[in-house]
Biopython code that builds the backbone (N, CA, C, O; Angstrom):
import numpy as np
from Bio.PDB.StructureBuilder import StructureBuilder

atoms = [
    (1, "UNK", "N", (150.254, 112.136, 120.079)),
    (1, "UNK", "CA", (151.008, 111.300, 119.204)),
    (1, "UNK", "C", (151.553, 112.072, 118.018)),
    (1, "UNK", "O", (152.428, 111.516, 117.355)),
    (2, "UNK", "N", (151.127, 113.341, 117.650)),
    (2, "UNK", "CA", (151.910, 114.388, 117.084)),
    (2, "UNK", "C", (151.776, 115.280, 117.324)),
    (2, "UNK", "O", (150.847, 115.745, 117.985)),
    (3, "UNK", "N", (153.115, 116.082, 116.631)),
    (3, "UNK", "CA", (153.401, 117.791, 117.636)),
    (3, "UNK", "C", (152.696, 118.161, 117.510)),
    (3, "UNK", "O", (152.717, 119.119, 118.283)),
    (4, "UNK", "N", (151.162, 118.178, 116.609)),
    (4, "UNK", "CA", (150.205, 119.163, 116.603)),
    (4, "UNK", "C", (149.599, 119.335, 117.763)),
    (4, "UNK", "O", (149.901, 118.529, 118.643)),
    (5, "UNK", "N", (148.940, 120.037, 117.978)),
    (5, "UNK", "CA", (147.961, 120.686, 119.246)),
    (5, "UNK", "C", (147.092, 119.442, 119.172)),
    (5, "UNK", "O", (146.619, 119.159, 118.071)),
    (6, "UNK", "N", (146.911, 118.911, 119.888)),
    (6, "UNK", "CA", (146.114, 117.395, 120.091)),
    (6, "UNK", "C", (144.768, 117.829, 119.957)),
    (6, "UNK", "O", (144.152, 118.758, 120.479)),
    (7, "UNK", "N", (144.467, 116.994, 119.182)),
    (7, "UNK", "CA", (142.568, 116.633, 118.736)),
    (7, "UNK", "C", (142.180, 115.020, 119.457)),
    (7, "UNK", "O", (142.951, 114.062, 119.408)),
    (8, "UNK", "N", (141.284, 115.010, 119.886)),
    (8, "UNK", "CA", (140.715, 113.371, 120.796)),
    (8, "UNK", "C", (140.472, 112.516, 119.684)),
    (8, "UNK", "O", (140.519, 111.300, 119.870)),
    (9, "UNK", "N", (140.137, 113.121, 118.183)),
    (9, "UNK", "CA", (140.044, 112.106, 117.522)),
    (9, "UNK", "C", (140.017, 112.879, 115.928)),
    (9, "UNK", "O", (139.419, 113.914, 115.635)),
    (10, "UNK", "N", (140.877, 112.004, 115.021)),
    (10, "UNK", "CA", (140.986, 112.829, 113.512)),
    (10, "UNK", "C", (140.904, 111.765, 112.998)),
    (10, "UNK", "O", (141.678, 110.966, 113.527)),
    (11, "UNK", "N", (140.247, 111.295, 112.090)),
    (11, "UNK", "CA", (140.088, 109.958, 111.326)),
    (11, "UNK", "C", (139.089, 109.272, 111.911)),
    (11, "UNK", "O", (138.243, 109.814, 112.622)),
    (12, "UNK", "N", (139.129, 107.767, 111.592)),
    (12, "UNK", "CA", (139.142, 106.735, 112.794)),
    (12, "UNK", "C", (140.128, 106.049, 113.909)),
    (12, "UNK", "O", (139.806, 105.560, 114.992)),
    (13, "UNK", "N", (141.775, 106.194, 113.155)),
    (13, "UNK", "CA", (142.621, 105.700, 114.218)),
    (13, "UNK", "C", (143.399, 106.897, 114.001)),
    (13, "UNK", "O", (144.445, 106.496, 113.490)),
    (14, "UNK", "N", (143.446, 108.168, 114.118)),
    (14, "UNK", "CA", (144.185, 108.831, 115.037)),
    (14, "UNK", "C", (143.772, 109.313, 116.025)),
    (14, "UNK", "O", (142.824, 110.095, 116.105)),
    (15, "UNK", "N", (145.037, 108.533, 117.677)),
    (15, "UNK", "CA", (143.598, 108.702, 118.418)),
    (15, "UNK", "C", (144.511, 109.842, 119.592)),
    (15, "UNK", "O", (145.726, 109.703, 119.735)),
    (16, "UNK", "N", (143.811, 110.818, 120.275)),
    (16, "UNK", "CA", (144.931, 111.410, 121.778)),
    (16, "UNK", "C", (144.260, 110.793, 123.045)),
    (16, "UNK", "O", (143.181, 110.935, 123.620)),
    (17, "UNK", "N", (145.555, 109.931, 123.243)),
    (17, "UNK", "CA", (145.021, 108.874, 124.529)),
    (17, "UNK", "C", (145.003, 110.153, 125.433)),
    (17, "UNK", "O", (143.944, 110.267, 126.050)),
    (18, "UNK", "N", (146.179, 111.420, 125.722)),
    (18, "UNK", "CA", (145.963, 112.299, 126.876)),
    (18, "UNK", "C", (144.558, 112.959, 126.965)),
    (18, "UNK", "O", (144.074, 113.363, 128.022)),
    (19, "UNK", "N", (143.936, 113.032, 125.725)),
    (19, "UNK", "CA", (142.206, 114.083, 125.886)),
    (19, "UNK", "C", (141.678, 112.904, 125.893)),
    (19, "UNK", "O", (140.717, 113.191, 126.606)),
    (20, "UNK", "N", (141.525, 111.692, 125.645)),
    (20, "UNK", "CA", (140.243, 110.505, 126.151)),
    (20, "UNK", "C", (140.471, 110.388, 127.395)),
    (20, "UNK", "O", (139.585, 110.248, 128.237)),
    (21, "UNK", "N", (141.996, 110.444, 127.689)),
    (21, "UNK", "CA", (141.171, 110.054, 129.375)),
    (21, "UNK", "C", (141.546, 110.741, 130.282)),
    (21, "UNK", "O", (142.575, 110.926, 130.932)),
    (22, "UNK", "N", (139.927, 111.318, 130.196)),
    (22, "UNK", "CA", (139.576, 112.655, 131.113)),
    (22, "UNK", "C", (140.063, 112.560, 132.057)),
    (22, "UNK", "O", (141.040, 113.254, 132.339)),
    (23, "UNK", "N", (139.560, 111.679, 132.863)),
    (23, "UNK", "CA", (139.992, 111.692, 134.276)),
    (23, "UNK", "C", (141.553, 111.777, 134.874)),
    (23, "UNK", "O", (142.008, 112.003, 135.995)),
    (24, "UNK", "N", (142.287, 111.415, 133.265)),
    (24, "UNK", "CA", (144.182, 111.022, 134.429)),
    (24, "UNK", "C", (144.471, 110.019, 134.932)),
    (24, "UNK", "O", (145.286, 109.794, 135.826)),
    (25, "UNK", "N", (143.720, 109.266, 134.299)),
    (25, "UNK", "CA", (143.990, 107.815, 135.978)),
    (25, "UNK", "C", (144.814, 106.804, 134.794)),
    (25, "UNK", "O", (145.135, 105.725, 135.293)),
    (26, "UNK", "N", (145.195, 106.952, 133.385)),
    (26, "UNK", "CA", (146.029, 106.241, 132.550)),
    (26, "UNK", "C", (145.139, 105.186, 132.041)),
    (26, "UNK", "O", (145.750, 104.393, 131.325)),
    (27, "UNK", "N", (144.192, 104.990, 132.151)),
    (27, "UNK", "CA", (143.046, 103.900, 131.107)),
    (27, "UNK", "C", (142.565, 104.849, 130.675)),
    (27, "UNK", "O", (142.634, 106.068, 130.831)),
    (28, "UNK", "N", (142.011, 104.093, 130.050)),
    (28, "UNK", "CA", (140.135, 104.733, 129.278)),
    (28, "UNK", "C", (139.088, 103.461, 129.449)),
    (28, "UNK", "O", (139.205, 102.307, 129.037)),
    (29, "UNK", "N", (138.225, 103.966, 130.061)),
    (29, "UNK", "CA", (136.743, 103.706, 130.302)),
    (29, "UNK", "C", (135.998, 103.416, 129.495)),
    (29, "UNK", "O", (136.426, 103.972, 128.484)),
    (30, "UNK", "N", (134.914, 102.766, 129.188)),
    (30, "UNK", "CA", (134.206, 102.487, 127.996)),
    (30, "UNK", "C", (133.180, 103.756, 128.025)),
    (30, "UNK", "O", (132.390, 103.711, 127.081)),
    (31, "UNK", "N", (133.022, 104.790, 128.821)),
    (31, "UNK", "CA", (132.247, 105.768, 128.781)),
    (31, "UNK", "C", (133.559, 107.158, 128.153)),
    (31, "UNK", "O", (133.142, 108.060, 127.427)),
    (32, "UNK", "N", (134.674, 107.119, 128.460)),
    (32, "UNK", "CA", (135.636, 107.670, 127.944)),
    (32, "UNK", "C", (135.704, 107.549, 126.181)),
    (32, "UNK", "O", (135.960, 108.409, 125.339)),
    (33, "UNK", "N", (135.364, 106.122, 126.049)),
    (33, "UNK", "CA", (135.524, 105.589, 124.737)),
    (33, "UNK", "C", (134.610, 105.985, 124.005)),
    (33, "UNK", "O", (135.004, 106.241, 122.867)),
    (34, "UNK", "N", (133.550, 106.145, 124.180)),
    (34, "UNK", "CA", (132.010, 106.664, 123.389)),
    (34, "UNK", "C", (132.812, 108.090, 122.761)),
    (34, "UNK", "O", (132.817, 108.170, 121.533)),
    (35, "UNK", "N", (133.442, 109.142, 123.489)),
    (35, "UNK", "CA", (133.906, 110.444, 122.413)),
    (35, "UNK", "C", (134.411, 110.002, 121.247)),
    (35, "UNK", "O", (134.257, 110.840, 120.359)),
    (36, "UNK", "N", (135.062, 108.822, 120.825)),
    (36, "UNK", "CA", (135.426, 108.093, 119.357)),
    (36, "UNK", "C", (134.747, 106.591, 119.000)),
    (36, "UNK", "O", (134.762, 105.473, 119.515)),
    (37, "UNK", "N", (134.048, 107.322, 117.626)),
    (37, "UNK", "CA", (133.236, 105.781, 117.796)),
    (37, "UNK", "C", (133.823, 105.042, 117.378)),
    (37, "UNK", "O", (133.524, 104.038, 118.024)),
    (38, "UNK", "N", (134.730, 104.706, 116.480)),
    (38, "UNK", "CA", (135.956, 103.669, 116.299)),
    (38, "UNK", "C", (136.242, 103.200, 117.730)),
    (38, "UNK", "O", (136.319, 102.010, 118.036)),
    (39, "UNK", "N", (136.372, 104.084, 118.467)),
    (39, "UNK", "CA", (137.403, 103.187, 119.456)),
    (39, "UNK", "C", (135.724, 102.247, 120.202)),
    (39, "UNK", "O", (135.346, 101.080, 120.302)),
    (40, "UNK", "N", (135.330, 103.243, 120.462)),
    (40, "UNK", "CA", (133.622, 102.753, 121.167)),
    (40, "UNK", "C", (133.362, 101.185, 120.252)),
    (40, "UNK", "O", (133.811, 100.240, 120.900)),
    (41, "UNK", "N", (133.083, 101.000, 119.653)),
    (41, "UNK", "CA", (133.181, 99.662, 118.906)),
    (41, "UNK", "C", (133.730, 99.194, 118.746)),
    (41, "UNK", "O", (133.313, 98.185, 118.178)),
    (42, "UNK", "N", (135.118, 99.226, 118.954)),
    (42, "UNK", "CA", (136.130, 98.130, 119.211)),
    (42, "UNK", "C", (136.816, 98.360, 120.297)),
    (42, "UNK", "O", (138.042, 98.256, 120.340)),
    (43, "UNK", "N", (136.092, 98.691, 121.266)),
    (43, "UNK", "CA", (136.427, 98.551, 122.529)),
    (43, "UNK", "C", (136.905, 97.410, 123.312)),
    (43, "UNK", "O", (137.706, 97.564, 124.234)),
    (44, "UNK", "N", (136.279, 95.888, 122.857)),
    (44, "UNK", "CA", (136.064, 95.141, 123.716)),
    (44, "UNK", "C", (137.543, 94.311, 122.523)),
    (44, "UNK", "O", (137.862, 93.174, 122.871)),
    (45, "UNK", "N", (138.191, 94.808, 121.458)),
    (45, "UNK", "CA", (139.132, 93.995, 120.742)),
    (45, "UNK", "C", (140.356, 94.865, 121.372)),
    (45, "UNK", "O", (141.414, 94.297, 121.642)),
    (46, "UNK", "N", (140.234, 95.843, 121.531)),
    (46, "UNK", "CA", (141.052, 96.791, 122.372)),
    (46, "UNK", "C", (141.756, 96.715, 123.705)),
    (46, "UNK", "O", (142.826, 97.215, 124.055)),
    (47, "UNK", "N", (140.763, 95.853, 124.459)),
    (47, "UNK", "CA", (140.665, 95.928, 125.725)),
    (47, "UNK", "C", (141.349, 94.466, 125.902)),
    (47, "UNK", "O", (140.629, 93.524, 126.235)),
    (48, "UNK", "N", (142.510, 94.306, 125.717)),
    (48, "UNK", "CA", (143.420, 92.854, 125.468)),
    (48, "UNK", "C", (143.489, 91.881, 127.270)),
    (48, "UNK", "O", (143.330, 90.673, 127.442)),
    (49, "UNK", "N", (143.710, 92.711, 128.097)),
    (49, "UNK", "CA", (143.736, 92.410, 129.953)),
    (49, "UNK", "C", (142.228, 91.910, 129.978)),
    (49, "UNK", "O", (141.986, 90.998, 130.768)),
    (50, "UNK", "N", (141.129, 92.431, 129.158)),
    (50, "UNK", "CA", (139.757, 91.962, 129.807)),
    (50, "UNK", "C", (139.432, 92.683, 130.833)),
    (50, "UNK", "O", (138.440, 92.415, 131.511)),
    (51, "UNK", "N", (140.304, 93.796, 131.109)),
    (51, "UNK", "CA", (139.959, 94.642, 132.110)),
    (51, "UNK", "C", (138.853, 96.169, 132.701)),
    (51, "UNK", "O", (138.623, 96.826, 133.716)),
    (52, "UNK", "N", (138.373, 96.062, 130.932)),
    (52, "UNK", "CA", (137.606, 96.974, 131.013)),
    (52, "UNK", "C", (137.550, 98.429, 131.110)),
    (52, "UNK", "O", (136.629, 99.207, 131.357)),
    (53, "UNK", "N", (139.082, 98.619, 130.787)),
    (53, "UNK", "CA", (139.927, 99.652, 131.111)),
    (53, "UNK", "C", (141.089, 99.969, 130.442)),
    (53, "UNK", "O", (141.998, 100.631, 130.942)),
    (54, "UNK", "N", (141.086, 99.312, 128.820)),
    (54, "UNK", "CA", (142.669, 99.474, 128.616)),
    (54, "UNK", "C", (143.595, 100.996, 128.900)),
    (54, "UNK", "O", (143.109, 102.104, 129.126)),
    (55, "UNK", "N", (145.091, 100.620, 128.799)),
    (55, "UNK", "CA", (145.849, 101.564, 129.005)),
    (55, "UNK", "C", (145.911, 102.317, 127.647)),
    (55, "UNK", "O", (145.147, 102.217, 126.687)),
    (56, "UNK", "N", (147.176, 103.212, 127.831)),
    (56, "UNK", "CA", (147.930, 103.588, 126.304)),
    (56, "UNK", "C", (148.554, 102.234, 125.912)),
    (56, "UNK", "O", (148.460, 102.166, 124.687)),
    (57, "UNK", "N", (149.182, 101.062, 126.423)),
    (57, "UNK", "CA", (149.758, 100.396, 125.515)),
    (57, "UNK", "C", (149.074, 99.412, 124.559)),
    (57, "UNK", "O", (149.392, 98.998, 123.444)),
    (58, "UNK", "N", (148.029, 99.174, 125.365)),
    (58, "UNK", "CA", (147.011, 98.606, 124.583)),
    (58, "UNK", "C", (145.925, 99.049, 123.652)),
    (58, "UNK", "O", (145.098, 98.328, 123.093)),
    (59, "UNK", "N", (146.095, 100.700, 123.553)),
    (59, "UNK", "CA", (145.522, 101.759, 122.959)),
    (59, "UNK", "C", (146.396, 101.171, 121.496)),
    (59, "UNK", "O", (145.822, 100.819, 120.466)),
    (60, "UNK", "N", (147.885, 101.169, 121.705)),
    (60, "UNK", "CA", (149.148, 101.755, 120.699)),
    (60, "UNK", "C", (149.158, 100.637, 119.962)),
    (60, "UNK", "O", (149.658, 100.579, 118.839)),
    (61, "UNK", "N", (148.461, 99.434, 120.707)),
    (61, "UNK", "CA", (149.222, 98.314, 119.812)),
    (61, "UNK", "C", (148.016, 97.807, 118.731)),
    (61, "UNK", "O", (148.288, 97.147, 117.728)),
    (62, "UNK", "N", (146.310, 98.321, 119.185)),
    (62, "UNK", "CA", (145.439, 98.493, 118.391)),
    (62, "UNK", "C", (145.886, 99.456, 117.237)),
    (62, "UNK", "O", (146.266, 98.925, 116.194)),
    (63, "UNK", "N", (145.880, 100.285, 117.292)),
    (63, "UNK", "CA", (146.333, 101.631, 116.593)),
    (63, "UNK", "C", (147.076, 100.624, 115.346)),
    (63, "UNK", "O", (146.772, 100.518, 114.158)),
    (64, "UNK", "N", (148.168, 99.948, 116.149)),
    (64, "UNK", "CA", (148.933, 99.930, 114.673)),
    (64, "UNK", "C", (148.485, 98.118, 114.129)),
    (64, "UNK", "O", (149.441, 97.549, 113.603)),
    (65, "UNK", "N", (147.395, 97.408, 114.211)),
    (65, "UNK", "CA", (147.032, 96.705, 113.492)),
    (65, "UNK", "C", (146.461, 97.122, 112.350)),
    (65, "UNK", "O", (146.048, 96.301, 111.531)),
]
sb = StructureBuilder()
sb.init_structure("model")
sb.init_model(0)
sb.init_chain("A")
sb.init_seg("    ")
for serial, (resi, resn, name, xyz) in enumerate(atoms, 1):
    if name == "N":
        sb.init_residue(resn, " ", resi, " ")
    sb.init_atom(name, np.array(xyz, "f"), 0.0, 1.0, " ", f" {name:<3s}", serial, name[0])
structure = sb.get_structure()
C-alpha cells in the first residue's frame, strides 16, 4: 500500500495484505491474522462475508474506518 519495501505491519493499521497472506490464495486466515495483533482482534469486525477469510477489500474498507 506504499512504494516502500513492504513491512506486514507498521503501526496498528498499516497493514501489507501481500506479506499476511502467506499462502496467495487472496484472503487471510485467522491464523494469518495473529502476525498483527490489531488485525487478530478485530478479526471477526473485519471479516464483513462471515466467511472467516476476509479478502483485500474487506481488509481496505476496515483500514479506512
Amino acid at each position: 500500500m506504499t512504494p516502500e519495501e513492504p513491512d506486514p505491519v507498521r503501526g496498528d493499521y498499516h497493514i501489507d495484505f501481500a506479506t499476511l497472506d502467506r499462502d496467495h490464495d487472496g484472503v487471510i486466515s485467522r491464523q494469518e491474522a495473529q502476525a498483527n495483533p490489531t488485525l487478530a482482534r478485530e478479526f471477526d469486525a473485519l471479516d464483513t462475508h462471515r466467511s472467516g477469510r476476509p479478502d483485500k477489500a474487506q481488509l481496505e474498507g476496515w483500514m479506512k474506518q
